[in-house]
C-alpha positions as CSV (number, residue, x, y, z in Angstrom):
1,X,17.2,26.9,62.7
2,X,19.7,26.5,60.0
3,X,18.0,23.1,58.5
4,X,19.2,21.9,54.9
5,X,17.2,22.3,51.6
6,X,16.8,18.1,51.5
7,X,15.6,18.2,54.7
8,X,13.0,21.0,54.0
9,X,12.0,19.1,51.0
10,X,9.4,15.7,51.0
11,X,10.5,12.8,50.7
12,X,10.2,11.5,47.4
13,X,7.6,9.2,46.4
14,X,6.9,6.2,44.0
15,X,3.1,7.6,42.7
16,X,1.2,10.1,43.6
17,X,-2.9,9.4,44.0
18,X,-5.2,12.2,42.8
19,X,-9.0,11.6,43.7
20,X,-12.4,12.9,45.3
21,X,-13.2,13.3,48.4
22,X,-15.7,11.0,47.5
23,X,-13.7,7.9,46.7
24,X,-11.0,8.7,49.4
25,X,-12.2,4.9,50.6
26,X,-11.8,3.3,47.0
27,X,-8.5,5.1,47.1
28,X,-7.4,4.3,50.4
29,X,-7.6,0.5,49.3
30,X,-5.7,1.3,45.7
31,X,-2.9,2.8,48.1
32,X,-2.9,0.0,50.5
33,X,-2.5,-2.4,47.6
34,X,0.4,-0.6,46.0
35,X,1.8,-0.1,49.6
36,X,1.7,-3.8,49.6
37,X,3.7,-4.6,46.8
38,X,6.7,-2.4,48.1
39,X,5.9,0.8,47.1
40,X,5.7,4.4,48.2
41,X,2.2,6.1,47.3
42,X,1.2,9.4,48.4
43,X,-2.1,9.4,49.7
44,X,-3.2,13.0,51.5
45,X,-5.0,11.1,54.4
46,X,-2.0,9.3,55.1
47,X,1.1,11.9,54.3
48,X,-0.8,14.9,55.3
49,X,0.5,16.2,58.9
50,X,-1.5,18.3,61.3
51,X,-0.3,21.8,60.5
52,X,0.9,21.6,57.3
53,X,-0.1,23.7,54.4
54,X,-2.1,21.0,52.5
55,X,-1.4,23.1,49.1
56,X,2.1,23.1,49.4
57,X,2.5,20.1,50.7
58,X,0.7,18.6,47.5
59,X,2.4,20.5,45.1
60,X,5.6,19.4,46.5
61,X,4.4,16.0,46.5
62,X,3.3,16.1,43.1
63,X,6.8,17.0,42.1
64,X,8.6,14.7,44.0
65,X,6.7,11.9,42.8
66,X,8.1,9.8,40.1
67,X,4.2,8.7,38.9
68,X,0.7,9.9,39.2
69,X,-2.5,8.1,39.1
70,X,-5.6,10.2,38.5
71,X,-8.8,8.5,39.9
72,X,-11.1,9.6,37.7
73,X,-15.0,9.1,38.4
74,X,-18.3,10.9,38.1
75,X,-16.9,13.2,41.7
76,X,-13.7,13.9,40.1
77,X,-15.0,15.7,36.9
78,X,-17.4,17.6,39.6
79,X,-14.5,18.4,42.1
80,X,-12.2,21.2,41.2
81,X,-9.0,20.2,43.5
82,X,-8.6,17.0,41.7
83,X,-9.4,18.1,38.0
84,X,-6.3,20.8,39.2
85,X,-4.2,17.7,40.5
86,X,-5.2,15.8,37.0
87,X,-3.9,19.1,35.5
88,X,-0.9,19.2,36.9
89,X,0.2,15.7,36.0
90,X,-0.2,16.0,32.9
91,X,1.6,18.9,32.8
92,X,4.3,17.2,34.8
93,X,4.1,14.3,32.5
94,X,5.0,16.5,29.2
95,X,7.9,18.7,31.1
96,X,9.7,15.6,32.8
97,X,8.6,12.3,32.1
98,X,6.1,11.4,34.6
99,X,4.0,8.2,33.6
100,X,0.4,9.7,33.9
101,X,-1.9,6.4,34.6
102,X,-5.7,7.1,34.5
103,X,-7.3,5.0,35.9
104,X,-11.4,5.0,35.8
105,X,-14.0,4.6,38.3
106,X,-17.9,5.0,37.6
107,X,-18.3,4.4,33.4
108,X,-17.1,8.0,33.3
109,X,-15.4,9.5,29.7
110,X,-11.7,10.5,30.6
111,X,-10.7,14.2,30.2
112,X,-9.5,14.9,26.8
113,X,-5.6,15.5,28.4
114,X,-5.8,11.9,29.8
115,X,-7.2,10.3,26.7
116,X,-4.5,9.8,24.8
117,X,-2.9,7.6,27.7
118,X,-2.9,4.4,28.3
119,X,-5.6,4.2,31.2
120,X,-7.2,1.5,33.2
121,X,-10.8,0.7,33.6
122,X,-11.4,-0.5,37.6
123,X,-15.1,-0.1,37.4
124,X,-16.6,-3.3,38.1
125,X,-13.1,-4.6,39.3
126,X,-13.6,-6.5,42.8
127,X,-12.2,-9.3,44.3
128,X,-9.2,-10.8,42.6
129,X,-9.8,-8.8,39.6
130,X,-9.0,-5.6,41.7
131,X,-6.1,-7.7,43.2
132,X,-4.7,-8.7,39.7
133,X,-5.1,-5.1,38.2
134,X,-3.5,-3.4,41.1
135,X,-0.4,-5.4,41.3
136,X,-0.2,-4.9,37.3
137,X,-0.2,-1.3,38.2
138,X,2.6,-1.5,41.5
139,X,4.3,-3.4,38.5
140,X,4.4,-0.4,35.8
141,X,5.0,2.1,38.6
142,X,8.1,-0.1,39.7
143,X,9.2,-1.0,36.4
144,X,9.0,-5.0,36.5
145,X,7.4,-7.2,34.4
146,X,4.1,-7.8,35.5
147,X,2.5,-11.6,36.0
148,X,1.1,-13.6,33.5
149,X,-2.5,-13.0,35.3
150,X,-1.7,-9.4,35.9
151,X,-1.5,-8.2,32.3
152,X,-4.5,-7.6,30.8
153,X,-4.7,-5.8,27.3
154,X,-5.0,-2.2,27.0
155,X,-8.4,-0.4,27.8
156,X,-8.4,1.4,24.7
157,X,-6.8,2.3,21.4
158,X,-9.3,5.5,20.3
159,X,-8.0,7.1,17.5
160,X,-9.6,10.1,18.2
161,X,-6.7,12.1,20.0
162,X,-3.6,13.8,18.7
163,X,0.2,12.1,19.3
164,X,1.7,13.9,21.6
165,X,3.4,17.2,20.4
166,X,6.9,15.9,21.1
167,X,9.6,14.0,18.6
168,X,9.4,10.3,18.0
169,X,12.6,8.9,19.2
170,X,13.7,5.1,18.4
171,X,12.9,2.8,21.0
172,X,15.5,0.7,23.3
173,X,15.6,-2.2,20.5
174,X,13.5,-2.3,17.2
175,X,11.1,-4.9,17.0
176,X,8.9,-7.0,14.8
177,X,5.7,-5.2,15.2
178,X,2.5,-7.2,15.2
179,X,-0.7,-5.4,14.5
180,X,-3.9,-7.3,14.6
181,X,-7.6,-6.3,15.4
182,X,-9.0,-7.6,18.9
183,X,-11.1,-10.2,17.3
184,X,-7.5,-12.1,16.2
185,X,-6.5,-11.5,19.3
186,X,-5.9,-14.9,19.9
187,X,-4.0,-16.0,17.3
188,X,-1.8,-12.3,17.3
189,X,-0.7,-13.6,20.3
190,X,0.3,-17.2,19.6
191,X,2.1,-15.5,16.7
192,X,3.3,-12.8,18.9
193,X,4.5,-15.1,21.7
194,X,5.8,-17.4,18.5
195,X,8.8,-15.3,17.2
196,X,9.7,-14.3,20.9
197,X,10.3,-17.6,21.3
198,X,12.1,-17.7,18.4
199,X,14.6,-15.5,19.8
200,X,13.2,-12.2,17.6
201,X,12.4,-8.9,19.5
202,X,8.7,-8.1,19.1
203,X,6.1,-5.8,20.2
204,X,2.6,-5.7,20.4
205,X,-0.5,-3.4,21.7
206,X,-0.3,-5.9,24.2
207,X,2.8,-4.7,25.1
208,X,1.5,-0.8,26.1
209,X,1.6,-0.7,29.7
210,X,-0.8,2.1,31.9
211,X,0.6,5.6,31.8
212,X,1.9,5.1,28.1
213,X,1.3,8.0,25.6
214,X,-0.4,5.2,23.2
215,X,-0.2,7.0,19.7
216,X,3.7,8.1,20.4
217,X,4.3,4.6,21.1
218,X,2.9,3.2,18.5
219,X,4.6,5.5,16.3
220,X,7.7,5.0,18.1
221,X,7.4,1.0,17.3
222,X,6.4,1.5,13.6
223,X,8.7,4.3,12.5
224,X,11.7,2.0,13.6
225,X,10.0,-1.6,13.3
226,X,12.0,-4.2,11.7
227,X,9.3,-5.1,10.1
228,X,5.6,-5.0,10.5
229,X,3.8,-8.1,11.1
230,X,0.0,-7.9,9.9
231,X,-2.6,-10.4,10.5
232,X,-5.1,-10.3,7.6
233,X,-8.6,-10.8,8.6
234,X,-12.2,-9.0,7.6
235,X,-11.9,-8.1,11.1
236,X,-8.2,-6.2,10.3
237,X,-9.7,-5.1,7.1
238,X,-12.3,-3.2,9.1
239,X,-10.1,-1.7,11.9
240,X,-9.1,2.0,12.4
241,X,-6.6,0.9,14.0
242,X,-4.9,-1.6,12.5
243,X,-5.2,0.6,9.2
244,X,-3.5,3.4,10.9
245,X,-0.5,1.2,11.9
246,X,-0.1,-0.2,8.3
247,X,-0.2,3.7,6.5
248,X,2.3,4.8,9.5
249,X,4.4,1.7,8.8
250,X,4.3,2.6,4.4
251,X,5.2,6.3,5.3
252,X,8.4,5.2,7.1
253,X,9.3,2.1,4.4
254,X,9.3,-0.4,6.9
255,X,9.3,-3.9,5.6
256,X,5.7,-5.4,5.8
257,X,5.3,-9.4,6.4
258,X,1.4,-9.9,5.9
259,X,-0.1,-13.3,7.6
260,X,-3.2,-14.4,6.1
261,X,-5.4,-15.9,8.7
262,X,-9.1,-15.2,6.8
263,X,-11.0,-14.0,4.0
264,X,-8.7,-12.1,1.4
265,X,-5.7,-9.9,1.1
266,X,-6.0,-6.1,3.1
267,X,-6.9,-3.1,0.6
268,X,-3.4,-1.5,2.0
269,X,-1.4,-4.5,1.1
270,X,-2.6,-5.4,-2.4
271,X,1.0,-5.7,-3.8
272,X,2.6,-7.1,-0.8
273,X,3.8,-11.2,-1.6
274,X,2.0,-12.6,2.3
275,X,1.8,-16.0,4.4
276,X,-0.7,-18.0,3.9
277,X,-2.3,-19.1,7.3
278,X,-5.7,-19.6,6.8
279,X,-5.6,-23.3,8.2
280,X,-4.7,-21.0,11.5
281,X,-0.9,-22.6,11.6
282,X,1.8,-20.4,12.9
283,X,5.1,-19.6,10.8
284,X,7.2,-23.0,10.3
285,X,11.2,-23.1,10.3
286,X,11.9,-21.7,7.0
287,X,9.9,-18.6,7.3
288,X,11.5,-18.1,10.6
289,X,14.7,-18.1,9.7
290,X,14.2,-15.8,7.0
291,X,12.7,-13.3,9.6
292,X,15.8,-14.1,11.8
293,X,17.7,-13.0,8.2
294,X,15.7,-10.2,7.7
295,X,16.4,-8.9,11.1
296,X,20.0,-10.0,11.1
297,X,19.9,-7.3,8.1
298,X,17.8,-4.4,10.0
299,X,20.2,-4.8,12.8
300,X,23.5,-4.6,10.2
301,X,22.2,-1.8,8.4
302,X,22.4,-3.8,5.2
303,X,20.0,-3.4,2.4
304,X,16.8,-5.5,2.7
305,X,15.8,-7.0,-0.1
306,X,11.9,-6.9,0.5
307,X,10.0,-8.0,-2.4
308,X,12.4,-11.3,-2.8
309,X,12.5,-11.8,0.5
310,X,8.6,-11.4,0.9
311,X,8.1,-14.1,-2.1
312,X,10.1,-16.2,-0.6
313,X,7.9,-16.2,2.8
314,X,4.4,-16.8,0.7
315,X,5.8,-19.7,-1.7
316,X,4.3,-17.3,-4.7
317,X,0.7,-16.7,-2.9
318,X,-1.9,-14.5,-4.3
319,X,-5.2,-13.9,-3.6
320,X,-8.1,-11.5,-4.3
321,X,-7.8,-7.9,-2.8
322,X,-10.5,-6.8,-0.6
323,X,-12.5,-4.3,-2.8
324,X,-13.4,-1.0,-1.5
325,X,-16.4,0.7,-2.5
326,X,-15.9,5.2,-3.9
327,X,-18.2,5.8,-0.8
328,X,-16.1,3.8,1.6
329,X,-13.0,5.3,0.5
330,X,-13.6,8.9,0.3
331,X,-14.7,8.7,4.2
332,X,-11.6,7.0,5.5
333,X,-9.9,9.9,3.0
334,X,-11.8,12.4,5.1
335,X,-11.2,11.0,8.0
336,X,-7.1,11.2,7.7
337,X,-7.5,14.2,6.5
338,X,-9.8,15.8,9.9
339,X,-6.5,14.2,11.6
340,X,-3.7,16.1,9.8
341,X,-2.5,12.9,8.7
342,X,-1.7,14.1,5.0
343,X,1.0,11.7,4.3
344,X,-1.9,8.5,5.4
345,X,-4.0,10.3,2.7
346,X,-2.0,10.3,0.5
347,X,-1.4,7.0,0.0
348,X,-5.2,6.7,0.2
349,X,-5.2,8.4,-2.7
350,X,-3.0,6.6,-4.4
351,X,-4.9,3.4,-3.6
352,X,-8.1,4.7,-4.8
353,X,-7.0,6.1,-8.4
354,X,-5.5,2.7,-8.7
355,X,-7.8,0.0,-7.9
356,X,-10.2,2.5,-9.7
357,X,-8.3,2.0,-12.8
358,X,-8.1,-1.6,-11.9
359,X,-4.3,-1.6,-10.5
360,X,-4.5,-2.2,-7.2
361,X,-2.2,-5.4,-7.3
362,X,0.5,-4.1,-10.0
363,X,0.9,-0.9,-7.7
364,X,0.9,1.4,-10.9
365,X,-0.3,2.6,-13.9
366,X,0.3,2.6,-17.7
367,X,-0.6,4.8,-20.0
368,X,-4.4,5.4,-21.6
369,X,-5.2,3.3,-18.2
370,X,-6.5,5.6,-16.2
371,X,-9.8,5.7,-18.3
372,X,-11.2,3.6,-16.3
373,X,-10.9,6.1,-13.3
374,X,-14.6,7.8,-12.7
375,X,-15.1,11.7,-13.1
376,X,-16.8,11.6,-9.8
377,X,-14.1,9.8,-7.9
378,X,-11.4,12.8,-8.9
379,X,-13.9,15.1,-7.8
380,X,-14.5,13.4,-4.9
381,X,-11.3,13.4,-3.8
382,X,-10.4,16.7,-4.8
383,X,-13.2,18.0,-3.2
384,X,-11.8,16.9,0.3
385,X,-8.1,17.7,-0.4
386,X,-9.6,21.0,-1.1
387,X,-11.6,21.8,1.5
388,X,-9.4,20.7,4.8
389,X,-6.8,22.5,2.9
390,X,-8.2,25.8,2.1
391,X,-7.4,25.0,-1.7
392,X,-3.9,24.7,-0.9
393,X,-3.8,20.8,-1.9
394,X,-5.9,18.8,-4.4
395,X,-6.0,18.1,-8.0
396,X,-7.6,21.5,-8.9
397,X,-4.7,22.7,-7.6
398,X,-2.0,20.7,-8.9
399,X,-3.3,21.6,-12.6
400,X,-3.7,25.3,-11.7
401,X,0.2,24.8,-11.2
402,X,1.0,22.9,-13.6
403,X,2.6,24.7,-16.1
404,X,1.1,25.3,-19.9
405,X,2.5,23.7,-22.4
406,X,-0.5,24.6,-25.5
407,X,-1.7,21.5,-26.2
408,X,1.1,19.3,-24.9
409,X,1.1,17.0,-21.8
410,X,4.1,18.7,-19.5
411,X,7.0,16.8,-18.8
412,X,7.1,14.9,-15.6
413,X,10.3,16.9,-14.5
414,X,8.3,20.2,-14.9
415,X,4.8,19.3,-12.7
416,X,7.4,18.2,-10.8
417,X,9.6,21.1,-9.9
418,X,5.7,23.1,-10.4
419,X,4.9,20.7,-7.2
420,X,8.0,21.3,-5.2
421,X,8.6,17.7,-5.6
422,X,11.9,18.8,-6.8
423,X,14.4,21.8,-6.3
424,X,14.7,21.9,-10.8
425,X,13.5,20.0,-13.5
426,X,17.5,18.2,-13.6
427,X,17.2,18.0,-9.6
428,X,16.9,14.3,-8.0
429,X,13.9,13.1,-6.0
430,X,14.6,11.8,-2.9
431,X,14.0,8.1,-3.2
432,X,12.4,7.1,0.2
433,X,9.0,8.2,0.9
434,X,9.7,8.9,4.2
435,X,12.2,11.9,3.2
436,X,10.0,13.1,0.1
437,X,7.3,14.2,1.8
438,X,10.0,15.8,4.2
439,X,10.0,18.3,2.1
440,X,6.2,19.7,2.6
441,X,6.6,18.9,6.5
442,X,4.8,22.0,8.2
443,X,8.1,24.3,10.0
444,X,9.9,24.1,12.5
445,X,11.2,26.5,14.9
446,X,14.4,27.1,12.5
447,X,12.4,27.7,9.6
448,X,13.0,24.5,7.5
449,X,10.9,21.1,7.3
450,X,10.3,19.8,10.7
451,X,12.0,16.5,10.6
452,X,9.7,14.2,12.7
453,X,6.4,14.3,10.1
454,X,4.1,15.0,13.2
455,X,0.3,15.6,12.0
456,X,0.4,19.1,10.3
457,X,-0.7,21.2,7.6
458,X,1.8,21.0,4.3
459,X,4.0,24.1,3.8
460,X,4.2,23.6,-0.2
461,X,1.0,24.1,-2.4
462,X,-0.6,21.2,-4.8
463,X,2.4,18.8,-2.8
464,X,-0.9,16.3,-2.6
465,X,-2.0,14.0,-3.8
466,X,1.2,12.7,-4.7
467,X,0.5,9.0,-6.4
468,X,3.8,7.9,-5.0
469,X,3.9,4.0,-3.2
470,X,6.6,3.4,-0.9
471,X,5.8,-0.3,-1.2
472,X,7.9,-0.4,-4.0
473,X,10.4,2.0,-4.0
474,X,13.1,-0.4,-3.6
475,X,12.7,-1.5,-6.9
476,X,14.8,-0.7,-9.6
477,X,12.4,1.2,-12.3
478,X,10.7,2.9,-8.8
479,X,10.8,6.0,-10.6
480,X,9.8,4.9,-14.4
481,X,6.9,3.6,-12.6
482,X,5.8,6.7,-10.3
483,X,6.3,9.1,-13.6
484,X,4.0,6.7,-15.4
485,X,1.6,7.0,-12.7
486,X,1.6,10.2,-12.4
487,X,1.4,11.8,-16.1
488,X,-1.5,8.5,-17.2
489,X,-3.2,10.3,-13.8
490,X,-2.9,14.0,-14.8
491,X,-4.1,13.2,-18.4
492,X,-7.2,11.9,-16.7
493,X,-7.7,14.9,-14.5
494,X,-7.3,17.3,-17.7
495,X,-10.3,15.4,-19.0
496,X,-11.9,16.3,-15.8
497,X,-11.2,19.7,-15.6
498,X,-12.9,20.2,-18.9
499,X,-15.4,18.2,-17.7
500,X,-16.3,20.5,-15.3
């Protein structure tokens, strides 16, 4: 009578399957497959016993499983039991770890929970292509590398879902991180597969695996990348995503290394020295040992010395800058802001004051230049900063801050301090982008700047726009140059406001 709690308990298992009643078939031949390859699956037609309580015995399963899968179809969405079971692990997934892997069935959307994971689409799978995505699965869930014809890319990369409220830790080992769109997907990989060989960690979108909270890893990779490895293309250019990993990559001062393969240099790297690789070569020698250099000093924690190093992988190369047109510009704008991603927006901003003034490449601006800035374009802008803000960021409400000074310009110290991008007007500004905007992170549970920058609302009024660009704050007159930026940019917005 007396047994022991382990002996009460289930035992535990590698995955548990959630499905319909109406695809307990399709699911019985998932399981069998997995079963196959070694592992332990929980399948209710298989681990249910006559007698037992099938609702504790699933929720005891659930929990002793170290993986779900959620079958989800066009009977799933319809069937309570498995949109609870669905509910559960992801629940399960955020309070202990479990890798969640959706996987579809049916051209159905995935609930919004599962959406931001890496999910597999089994649809029209049959035959060996049910074979090869099953055993990449059994792979994941056992956590070996999965064979050559067993890895195919990712389903999906929508942009459309939140990161995952949870800190962004560093990853096992920094990597080169190599961002391209899925029409240079075939030279992204030679690349890719090119410094591995090389003997230099990398990772990839290639690399997310099913179950993976997608946007956390990606952040993960490009917070600590050793560098970030862009392939330059119309087709990059053009990409939501690949966009998104460059602006997370400036926020955090990671060293970029842009490949050109086609057409002209991104909008997002205008200032950045690149390689040129438009006769579709890969990197020779030299260029690879200066990445084995530059991540020889990553891995040292010595200072990397970007912009000679980066000259130094081009031979001196520039080219034209992709234009981008007001209209163009102030969507994207909207865009990061409907995300909370203030800090991607910012340097937006930045990007569109200064190719408007015709400084895109120089990365700055000198006085009287920001003439050439249209009235509209500041309004534009403001307009949006505005809005998602509740007038809490903007132009408009940087000058309403700013303080008055008759008919003087202020000093840059005093907008500053009038900002809160300093403590005083004799206080120092933090010099890394990354720990600037710290300071208007939204708060955390002790009260002071959360630490991670996760998407949020700023806590300091007029912070934005902020004109700063990380891309060269490792130069020596980093701060002459932001100053010059700034107070050539404020005169402009002074004839604006009277303008109005």
């Amino acid at each position: 009578m007396n047994q022991s709690l382990s002996e009460e308990l289930p035992p535990p298992y590698d995955v548990f399957l959630s499905y319909a009643a109406d695809d307990a078939a399709w699911a019985r031949t998932l399981a069998e497959q997995l079963a196959g390859h070694g592992l332990s699956p929980f399948l209710d037609q298989w681990s249910i016993e006559p007698g037992d309580i099938v609702l504790h015995r699933v929720e005891d399963a659930l929990r002793a499983s170290a993986h779900g899968i959620a079958v989800i179809s066009p009977a799933s969405v319809r069937d309570a039991r498995a949109m609870d079971e669905y509910a559960v692990l992801a629940t399960e997934a955020a309070s202990r770890g479990l890798r969640f892997i959706p996987v579809l069935l049916g051209h159905v959307p995935t609930p919004p929970f599962a959406a931001h994971r890496v999910w597999r689409d089994f649809s029209d799978a049959t035959g060996r292509e049910f074979t090869l995505r099953a055993a990449e699965l059994a792979a994941v869930i056992a956590d070996r590398p999965a064979g050559a014809d067993g890895s195919p890319s990712p389903d999906t990369l929508r942009a459309t879902h939140p990161t995952p409220p949870r800190p962004v830790t560093p990853p096992p080992r920094p990597a080169f991180v190599v961002c391209y769109a899925p029409g240079d997907a075939t030279y992204g990989s030679r690349l890719a597969g090119q410094l591995r060989v090389a003997g230099l960690p990398v990772w990839s979108t290639d690399d997310l695996r099913p179950g993976d909270a997608h946007f956390w890893t990606i952040r993960q990779q490009l917070r600590h990348a050793v560098a970030v490895v862009v392939v330059m293309t119309p087709r990059s250019q053009d990409s939501d995503d690949v966009t998104r990993m460059i602006l997370e990559g400036q926020v955090h001062g990671r060293p970029f290394v842009p490949v050109l393969l086609d057409g002209d240099v991104n909008y997002h790297l205008a200032a950045t020295w690149y390689v040129d690789a438009r006769d579709g070569a890969l990197l020779d020698t030299a260029r690879l040992d200066l990445l084995r250099q530059l991540h020889e000093d990553v891995r040292e924690n010595r200072p990397v010395r970007l912009p000679e190093a980066a000259h130094r992988l081009s031979g001196g190369s520039r080219r034209p800058v992709v234009a981008m047109t007001g209209s163009a510009g102030l969507e994207r704008l909207r865009a990061h802001l409907a995300e909370d991603e203030y800090e991607h927006a910012d340097l937006l901003t930045t990007r569109l004051v200064l190719e408007a003034a015709g400084r895109l490449t120089e990365g700055w601006l000198r006085e009287r230049q920001a003439n050439g800035v249209p009235l509209d374009l500041l309004a534009g802008i403001d307009a949006l900063w505005n809005a998602r803000s509740d007038g809490r960021q903007g132009f408009g409400r940087q000058l309403a801050q700013t303080p008055a000074r008759g008919r003087r310009a202020p000093r840059f110290t005093e907008l500053g301090t009038a900002l809160g991008w300093r403590d005083a007007p004799e206080a120092p500004v933090p010099r890394l982008y990354r720990d600037f905007v710290r300071r208007s992170a939204p708060v955390g549970e002790l009260g002071g700047p959360r630490a991670d920058l996760e998407p949020g609302p700023p806590r300091l009024p007029g912070f934005f726009p902020t004109l700063r660009d990380p891309g060269h704050e490792n130069d020596p007159d980093w701060y002459d140059r932001w100053s010059s930026t700034v107070l050539t940019a404020h005169a402009r917005l002074r004839e604006w406001k009277a303008a109005r």
